[in-house]
KELUM-261857 format. One record per residue (C-alpha): x, z, y. Coordinates in nm, 2 decimals. Layout:
+--------+--------+--------+
!     xx !     zz !     yy !
+--------+--------+--------+
!      X !      Z !      Y !
...
+--------+--------+--------+
! end
This chain:
+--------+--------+--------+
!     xx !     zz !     yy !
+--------+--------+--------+
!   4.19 !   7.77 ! -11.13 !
!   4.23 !   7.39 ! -11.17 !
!   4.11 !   7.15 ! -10.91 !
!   3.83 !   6.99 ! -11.12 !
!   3.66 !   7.34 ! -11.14 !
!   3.75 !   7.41 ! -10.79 !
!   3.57 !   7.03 ! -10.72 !
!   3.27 !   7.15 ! -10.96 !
!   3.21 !   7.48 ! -10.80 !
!   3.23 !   7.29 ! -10.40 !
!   2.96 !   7.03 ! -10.54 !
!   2.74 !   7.34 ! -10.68 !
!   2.77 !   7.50 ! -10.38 !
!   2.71 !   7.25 ! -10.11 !
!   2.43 !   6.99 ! -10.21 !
!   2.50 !   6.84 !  -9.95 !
!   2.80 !   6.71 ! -10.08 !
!   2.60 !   6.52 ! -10.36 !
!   2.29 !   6.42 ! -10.08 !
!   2.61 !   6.22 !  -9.90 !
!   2.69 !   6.06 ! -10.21 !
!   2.36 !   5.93 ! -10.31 !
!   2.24 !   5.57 ! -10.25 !
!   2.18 !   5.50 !  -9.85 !
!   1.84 !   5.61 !  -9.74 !
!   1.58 !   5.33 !  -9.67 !
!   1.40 !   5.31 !  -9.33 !
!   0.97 !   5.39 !  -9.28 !
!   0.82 !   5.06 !  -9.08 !
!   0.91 !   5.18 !  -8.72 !
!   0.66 !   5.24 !  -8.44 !
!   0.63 !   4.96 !  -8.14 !
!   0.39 !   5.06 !  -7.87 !
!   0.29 !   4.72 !  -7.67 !
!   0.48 !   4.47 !  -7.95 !
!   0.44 !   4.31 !  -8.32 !
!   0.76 !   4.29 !  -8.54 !
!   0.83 !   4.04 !  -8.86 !
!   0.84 !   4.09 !  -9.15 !
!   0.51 !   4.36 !  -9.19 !
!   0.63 !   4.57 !  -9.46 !
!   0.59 !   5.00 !  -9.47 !
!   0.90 !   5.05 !  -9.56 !
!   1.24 !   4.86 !  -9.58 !
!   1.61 !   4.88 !  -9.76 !
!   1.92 !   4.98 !  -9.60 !
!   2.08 !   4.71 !  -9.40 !
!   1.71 !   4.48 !  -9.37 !
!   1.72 !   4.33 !  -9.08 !
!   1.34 !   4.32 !  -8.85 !
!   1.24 !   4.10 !  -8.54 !
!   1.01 !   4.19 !  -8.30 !
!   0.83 !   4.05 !  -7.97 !
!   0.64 !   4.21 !  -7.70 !
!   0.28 !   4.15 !  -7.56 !
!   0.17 !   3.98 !  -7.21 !
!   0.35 !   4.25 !  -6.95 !
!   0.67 !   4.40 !  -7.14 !
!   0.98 !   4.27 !  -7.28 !
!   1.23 !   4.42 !  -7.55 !
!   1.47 !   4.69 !  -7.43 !
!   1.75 !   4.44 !  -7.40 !
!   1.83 !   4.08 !  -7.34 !
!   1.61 !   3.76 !  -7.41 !
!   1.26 !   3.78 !  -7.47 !
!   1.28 !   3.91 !  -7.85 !
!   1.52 !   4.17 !  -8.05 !
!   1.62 !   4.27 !  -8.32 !
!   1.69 !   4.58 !  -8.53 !
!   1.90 !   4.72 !  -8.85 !
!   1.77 !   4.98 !  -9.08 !
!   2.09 !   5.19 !  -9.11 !
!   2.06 !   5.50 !  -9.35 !
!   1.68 !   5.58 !  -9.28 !
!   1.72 !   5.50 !  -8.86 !
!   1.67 !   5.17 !  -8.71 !
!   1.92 !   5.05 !  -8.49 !
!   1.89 !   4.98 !  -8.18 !
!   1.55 !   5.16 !  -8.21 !
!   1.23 !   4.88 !  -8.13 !
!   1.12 !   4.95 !  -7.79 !
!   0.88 !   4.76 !  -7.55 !
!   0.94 !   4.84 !  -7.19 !
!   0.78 !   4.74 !  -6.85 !
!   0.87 !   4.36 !  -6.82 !
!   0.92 !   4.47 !  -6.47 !
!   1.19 !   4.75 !  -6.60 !
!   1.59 !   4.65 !  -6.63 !
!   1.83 !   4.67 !  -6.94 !
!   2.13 !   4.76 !  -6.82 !
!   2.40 !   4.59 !  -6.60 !
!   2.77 !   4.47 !  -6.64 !
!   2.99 !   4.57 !  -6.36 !
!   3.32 !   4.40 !  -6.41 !
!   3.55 !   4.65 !  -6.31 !
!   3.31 !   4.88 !  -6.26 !
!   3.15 !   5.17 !  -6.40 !
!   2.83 !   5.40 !  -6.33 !
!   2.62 !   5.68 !  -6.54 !
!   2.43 !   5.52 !  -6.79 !
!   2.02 !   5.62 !  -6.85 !
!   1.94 !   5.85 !  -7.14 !
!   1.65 !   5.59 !  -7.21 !
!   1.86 !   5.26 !  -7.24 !
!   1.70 !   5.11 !  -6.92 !
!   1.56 !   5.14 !  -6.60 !
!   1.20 !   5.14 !  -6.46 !
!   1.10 !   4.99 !  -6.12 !
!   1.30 !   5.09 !  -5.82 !
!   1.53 !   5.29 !  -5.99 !
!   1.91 !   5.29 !  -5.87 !
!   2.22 !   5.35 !  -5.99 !
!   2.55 !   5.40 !  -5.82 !
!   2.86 !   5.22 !  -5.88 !
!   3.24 !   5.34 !  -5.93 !
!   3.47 !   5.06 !  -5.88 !
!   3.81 !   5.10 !  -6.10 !
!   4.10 !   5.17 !  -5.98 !
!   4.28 !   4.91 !  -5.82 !
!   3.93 !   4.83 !  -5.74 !
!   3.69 !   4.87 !  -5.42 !
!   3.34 !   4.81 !  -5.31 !
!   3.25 !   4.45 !  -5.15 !
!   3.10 !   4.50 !  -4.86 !
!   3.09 !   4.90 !  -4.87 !
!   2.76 !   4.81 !  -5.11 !
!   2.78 !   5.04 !  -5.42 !
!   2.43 !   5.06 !  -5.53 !
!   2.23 !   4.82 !  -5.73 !
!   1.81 !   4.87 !  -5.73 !
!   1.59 !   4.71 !  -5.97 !
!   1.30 !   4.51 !  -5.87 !
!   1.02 !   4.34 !  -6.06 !
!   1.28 !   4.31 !  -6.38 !
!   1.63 !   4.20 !  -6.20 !
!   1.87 !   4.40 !  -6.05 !
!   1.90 !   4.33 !  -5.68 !
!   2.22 !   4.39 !  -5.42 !
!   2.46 !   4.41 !  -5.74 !
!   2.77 !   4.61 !  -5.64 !
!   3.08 !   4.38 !  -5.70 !
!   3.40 !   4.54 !  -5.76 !
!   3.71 !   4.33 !  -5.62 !
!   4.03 !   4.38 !  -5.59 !
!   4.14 !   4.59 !  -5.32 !
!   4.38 !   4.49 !  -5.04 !
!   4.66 !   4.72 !  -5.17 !
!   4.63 !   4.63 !  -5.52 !
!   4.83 !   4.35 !  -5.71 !
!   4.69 !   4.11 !  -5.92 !
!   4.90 !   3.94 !  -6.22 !
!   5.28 !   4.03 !  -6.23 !
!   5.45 !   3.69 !  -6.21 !
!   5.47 !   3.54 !  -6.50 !
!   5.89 !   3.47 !  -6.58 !
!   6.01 !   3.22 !  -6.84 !
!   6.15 !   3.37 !  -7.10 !
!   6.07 !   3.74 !  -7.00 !
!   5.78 !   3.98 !  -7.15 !
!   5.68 !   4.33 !  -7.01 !
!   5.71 !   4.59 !  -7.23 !
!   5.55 !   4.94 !  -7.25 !
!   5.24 !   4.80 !  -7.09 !
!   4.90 !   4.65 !  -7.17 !
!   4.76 !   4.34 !  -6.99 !
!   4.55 !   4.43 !  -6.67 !
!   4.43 !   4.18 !  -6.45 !
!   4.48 !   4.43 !  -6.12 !
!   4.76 !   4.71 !  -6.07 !
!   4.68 !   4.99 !  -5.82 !
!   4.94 !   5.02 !  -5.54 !
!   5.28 !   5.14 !  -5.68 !
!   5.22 !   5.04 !  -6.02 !
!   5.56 !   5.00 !  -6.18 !
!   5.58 !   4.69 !  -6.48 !
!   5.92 !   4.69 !  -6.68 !
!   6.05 !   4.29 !  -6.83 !
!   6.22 !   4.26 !  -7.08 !
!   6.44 !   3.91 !  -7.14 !
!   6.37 !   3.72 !  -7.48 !
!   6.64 !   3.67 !  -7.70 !
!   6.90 !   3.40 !  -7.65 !
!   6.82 !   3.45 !  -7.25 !
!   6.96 !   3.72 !  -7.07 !
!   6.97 !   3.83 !  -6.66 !
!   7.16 !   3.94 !  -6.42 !
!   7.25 !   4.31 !  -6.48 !
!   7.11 !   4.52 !  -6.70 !
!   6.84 !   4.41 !  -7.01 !
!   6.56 !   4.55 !  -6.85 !
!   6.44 !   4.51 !  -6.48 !
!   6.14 !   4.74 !  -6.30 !
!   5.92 !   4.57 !  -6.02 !
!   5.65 !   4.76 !  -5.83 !
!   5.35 !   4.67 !  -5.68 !
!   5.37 !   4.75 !  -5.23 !
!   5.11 !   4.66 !  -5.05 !
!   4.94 !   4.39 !  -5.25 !
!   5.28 !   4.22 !  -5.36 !
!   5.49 !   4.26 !  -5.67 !
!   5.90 !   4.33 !  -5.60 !
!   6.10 !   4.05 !  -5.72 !
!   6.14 !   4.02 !  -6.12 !
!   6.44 !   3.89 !  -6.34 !
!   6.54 !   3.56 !  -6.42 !
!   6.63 !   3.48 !  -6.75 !
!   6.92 !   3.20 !  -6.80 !
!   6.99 !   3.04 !  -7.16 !
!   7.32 !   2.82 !  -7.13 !
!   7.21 !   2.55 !  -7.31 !
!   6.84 !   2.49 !  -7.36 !
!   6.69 !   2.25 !  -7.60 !
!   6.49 !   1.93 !  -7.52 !
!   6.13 !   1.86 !  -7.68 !
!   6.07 !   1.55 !  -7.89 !
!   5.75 !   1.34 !  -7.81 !
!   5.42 !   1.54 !  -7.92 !
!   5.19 !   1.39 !  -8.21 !
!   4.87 !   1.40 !  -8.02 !
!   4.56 !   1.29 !  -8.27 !
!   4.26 !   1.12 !  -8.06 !
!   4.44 !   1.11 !  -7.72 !
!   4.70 !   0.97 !  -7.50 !
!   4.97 !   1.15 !  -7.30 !
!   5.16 !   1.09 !  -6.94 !
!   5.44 !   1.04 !  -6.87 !
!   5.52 !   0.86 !  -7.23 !
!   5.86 !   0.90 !  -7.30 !
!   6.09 !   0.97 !  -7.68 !
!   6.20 !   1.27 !  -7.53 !
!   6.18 !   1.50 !  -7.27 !
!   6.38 !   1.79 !  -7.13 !
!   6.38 !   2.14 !  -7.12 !
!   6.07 !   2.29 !  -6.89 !
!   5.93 !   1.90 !  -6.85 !
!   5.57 !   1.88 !  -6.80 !
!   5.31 !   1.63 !  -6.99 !
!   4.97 !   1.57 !  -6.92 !
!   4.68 !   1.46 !  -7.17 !
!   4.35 !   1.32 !  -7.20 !
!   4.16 !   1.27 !  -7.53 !
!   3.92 !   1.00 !  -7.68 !
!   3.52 !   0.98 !  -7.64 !
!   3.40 !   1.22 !  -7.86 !
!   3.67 !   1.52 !  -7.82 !
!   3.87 !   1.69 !  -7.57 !
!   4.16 !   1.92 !  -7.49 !
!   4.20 !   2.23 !  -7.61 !
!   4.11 !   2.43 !  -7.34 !
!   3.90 !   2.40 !  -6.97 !
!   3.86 !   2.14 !  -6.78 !
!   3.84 !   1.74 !  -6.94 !
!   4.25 !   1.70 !  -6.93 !
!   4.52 !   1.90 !  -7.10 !
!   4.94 !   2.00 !  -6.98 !
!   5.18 !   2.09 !  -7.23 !
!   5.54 !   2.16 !  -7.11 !
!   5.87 !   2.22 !  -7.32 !
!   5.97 !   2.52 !  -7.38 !
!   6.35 !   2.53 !  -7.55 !
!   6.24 !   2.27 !  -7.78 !
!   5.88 !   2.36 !  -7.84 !
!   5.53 !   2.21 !  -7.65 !
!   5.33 !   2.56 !  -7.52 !
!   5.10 !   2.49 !  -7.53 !
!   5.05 !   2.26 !  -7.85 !
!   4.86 !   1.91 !  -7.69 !
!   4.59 !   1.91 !  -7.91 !
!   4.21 !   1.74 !  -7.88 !
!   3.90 !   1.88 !  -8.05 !
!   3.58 !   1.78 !  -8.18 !
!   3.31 !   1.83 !  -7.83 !
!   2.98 !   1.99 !  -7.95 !
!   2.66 !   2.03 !  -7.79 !
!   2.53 !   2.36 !  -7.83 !
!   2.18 !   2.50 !  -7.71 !
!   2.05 !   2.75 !  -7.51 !
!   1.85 !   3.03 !  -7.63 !
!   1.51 !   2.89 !  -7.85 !
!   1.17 !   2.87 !  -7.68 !
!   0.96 !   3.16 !  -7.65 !
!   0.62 !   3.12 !  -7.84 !
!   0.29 !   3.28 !  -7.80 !
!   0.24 !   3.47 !  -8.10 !
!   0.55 !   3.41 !  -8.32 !
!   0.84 !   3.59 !  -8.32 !
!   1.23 !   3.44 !  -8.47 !
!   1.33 !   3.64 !  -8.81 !
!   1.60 !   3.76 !  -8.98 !
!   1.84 !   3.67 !  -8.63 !
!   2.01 !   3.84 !  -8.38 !
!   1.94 !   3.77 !  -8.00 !
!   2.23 !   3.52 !  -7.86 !
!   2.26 !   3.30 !  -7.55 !
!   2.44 !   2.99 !  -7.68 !
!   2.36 !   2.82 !  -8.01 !
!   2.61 !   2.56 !  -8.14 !
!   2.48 !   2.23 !  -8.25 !
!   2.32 !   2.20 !  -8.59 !
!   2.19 !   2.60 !  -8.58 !
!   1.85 !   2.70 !  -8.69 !
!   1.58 !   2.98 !  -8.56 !
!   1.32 !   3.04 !  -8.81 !
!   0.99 !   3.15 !  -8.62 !
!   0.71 !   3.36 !  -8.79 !
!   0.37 !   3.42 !  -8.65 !
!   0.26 !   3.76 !  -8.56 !
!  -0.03 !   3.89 !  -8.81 !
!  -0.37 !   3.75 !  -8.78 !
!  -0.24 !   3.43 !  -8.61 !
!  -0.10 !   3.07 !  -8.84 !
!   0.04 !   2.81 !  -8.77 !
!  -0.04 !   2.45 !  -8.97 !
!   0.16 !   2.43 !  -9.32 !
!   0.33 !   2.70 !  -9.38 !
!   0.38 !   3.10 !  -9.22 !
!   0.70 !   3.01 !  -9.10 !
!   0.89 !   2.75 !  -8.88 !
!   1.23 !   2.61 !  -8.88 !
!   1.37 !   2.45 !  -8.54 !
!   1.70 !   2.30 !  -8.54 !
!   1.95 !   2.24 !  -8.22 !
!   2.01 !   1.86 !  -8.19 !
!   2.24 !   1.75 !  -7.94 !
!   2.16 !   2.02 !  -7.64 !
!   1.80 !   2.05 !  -7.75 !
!   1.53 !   2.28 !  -7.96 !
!   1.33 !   2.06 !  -8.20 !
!   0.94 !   2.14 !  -8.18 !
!   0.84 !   2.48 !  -8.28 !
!   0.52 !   2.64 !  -8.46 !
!   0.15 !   2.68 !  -8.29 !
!   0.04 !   3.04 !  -8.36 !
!  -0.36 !   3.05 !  -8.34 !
!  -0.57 !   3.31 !  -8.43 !
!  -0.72 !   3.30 !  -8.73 !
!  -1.08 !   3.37 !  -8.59 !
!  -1.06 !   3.04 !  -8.33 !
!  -1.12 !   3.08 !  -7.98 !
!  -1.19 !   3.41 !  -7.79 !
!  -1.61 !   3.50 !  -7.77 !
!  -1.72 !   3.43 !  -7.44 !
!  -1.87 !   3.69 !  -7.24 !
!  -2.09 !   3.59 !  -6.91 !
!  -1.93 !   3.79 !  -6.61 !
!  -1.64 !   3.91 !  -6.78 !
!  -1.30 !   3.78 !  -6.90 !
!  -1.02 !   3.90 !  -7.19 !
!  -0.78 !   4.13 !  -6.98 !
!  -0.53 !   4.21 !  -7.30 !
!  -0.43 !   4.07 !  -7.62 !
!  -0.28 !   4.30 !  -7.88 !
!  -0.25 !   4.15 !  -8.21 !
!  -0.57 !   4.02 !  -8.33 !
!  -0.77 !   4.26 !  -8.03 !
!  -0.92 !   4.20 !  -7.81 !
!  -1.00 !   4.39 !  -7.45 !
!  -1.27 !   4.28 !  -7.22 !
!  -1.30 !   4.37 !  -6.90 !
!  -1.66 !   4.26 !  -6.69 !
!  -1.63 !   4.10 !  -6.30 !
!  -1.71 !   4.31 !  -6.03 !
!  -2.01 !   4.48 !  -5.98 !
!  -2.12 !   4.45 !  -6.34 !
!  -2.12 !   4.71 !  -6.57 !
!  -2.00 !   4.67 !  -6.94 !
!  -2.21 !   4.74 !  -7.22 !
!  -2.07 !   4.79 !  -7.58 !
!  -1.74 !   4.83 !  -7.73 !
!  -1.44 !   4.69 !  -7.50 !
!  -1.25 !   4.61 !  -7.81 !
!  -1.31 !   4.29 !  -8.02 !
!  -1.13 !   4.26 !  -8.31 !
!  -1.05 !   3.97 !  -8.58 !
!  -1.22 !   4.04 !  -8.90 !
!  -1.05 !   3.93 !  -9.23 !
!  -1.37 !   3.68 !  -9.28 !
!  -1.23 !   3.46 !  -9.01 !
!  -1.51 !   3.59 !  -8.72 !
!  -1.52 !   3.82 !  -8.43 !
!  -1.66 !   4.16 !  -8.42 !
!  -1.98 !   4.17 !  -8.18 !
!  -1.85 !   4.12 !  -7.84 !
!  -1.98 !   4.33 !  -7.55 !
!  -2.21 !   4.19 !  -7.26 !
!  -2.17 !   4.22 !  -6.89 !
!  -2.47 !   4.41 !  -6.73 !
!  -2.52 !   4.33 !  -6.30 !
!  -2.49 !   4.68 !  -6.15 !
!  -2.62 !   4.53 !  -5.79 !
!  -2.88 !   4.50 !  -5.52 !
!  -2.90 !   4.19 !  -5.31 !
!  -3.02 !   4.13 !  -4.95 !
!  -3.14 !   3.79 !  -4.90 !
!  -3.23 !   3.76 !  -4.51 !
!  -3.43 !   3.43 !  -4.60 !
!  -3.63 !   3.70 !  -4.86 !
!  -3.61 !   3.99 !  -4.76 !
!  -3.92 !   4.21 !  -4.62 !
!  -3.69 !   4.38 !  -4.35 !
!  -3.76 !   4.20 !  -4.04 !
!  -3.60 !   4.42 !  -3.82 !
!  -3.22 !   4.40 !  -3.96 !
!  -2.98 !   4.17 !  -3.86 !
!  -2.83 !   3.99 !  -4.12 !
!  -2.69 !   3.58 !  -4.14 !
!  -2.59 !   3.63 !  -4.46 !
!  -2.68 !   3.71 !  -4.86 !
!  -2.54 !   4.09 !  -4.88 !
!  -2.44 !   4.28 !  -5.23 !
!  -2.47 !   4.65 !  -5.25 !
!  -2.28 !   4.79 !  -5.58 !
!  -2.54 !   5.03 !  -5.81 !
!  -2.53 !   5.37 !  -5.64 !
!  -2.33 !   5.30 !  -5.30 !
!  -2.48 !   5.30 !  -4.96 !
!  -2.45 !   5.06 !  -4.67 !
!  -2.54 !   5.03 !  -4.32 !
!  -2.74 !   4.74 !  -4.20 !
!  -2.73 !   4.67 !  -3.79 !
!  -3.08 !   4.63 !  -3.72 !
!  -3.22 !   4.42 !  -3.40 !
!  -3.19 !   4.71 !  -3.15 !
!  -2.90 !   4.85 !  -2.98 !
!  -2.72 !   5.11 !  -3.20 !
!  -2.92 !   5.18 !  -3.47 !
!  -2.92 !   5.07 !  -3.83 !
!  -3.09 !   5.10 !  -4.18 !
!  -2.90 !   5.29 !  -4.44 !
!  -2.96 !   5.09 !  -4.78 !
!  -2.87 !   5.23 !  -5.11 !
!  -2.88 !   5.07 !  -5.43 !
!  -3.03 !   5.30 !  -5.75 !
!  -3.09 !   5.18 !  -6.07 !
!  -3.10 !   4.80 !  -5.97 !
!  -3.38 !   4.88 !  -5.67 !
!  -3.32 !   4.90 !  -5.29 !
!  -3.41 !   5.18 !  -5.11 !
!  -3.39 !   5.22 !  -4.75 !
!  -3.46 !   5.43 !  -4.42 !
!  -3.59 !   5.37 !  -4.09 !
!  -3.35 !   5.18 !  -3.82 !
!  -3.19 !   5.45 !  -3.67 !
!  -2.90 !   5.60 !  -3.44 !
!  -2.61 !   5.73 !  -3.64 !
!  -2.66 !   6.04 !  -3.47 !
!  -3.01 !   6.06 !  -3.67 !
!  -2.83 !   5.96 !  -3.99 !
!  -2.56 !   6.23 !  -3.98 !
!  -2.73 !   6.52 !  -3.83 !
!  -3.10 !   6.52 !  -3.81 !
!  -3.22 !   6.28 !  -4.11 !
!  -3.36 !   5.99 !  -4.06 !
!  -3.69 !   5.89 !  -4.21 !
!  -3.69 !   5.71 !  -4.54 !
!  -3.91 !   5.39 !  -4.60 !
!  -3.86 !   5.43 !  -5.01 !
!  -3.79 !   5.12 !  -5.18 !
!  -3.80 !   4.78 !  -5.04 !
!  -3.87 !   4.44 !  -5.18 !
!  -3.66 !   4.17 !  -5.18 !
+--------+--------+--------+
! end
């Protein structure tokens, strides 16, 4: 059988085969309880790109205040998610470790437990971390134990071999160096130190007979000390640069020293550049086609767009650019129907979108839909109105002489309270029903609870 029927009958057989083969799957809009993502389409190509915010109460499921997501083959990735703004992504442990949640975060006073590693050990005995209201309180640190060695010793002209870089080495860790060509030590090519108690063994030293000195470095914006045509062998220089750069590395001033020759490292000044820190977050709007990051060199750009049912003057969109260390002005998102319908005794408890939720004061009762929403004329729906579902006692007004009362009382519709009336131990039990007071005699609470006490019906006030 040749292998292009044996290919043909594979294909036949498996479908599969040929579904692989087809052109990537595009993804269905995704679902976001609690949020609003940009751009509004219902469905979107492989590899688009989406950005979404959350409302008043919950954040993404990650850092910063909006995310991002990638339709990959059909799936978004990370999936869109609003969670608890009092909820915690997940924590970095340096040197650490710990299970991770089968929901990508954590709710409200949930706790995880830490495994330091190895090499490593709990500060402070502490290996818990809890999160509260959002953050991550009492975080574990993982330092280096007392028995552990940090660094090997760094030897001129040596490397170690047969062994990644590690910052810490448990307790009898063994490291092997190795001498660089042209350099050799005393006895044989290789040389073994361990790590006891903290402290590495004593390593090689590598001896060239006749290293070579290092010229003057060219040094382009800056000036170097001590200044000299030449300089010899393991010589040190230090350098600063001119306004406007600096070294190649931390800190304002640079060292170089000569190495057999050779500056390590290289003196060299850079251009300085004032980056930015993340862009504003802006009722309402939400940056597009851009990945969450912390830092934003100088010259970047955030486009912001607003959520639907919500502009901004000019255009949809929004550019800001980062200009020396700081965000240029960003977009006003309003509503499209203006401001929010006012409602006597009650106030707007959640915005989602272009609805709104009304919620009356207490002891009024709402009457009509909660739910307002922004109609594609421009207005609002009809909004609901705020019914009082109370009885007042006025003791300047009231017909009950015999109570004792200095001041106006409120009885919610259908509850019952007790008023002290002007003898010893006994009192009026007033109800509210329907808007009207009604009320009994003044009696003991003996007669209230057990024998009945006689009623006076309703009462004016």
């Amino acid at each position: 059988m040749s292998l292009r029927y044996l290919v043909f009958l594979l294909l036949v057989w498996n479908p599969q085969v040929l579904h692989a083969q087809s052109a990537a799957q595009p993804c269905p809009a995704p679902s976001l309880n609690g949020g609003f993502f940009s751009p509004g389409q219902s469905a979107y190509n492989h590899e688009a790109t989406l950005s979404y915010a959350c409302h008043d109460g919950l954040k993404p499921a990650g850092k910063g205040w909006w995310g991002t997501s990638r339709c990959q083959n059909g799936n978004w990735s990370p999936k869109p998610q609003c969670i608890d703004e009092k909820a915690c992504v997940p924590l970095t442990i340096p040197n650490g470790n710990y299970d991770a949640s089968t929901d990508g975060w954590y709710g409200e006073r949930d706790r995880i437990w830490v495994r330091c590693d190895e090499g490593y050990e709990h500060k402070g005995r502490d290996a818990t971390a809890q999160c509260i209201n959002g953050a991550w309180s009492s975080v574990p640190i993982c330092e280096k134990s007392t028995e552990s060695c940090g660094d090997p010793p760094k030897i001129p002209h040596a490397v170690i071999i047969g062994k990644g870089y590690q910052e810490v080495f448990a307790v009898n860790s063994q490291l092997q160096y190795n001498c660089e060509d042209g350099y050799s030590a005393e006895g044989p090519d290789t040389k073994t130190i361990i790590c006891i108690s903290g402290n590495w063994t004593e390593g090689p030293t590598c001896t060239q007979s006749a290293a070579q000195p290092c010229p003057a470095p060219s040094l382009n914006g800056g000036f170097f000390s001590p200044g000299q045509s030449a300089y010899n062998h393991e010589a040190t220089l230090s350098y600063a640069c001119h306004d406007g750069l600096k070294p190649a590395g931390k800190g304002w001033w640079g060292t170089s020293r000569c190495q057999n020759g050779n500056w390590s490292p290289k003196p060299q000044c850079i251009e300085i550049t004032q980056s930015c820190a993340e862009p504003p977050k802006i009722p309402h709007a939400v940056i597009i086609n851009r990945e969450y990051q912390e830092v934003f060199v100088n010259d970047s750009t955030v486009q912001y767009q607003c959520e639907d049912g919500y502009t901004a003057e000019g255009s949809d969109t929004k550019t800001i650019t980062c200009i020396s260390g700081n965000w240029t002005e960003g977009p006003t998102c309003n509503a499209n129907c203006g401001d929010y319908p006012s409602v006597p005794n009650g106030d707007v408890v959640q915005v989602n979108g272009i609805s709104l939720k009304y919620r009356c004061n207490e002891l009024y009762t709402l009457e009509g839909p909660d739910i307002v929403t922004c109609q594609s004329n421009g207005t609002w729906t009809e909004p609901p109105s705020c019914k009082a579902a109370f009885c007042v006692i006025d003791p300047a007004q009231t017909t009950m002489y015999d109570i004792k009362l200095s001041a106006v009382e409120y009885i919610k519709e259908g509850l019952q309270k007790f008023i002290p009336c002007i003898w010893i131990d006994r009192t009026r039990r007033v109800q509210c029903i329907h808007g009207r007071m009604y009320s009994s005699a003044c009696c003991t609470s003996y007669d209230h609870r057990y024998i009945g006490c006689q009623s006076e019906g309703r009462i004016q006030n």
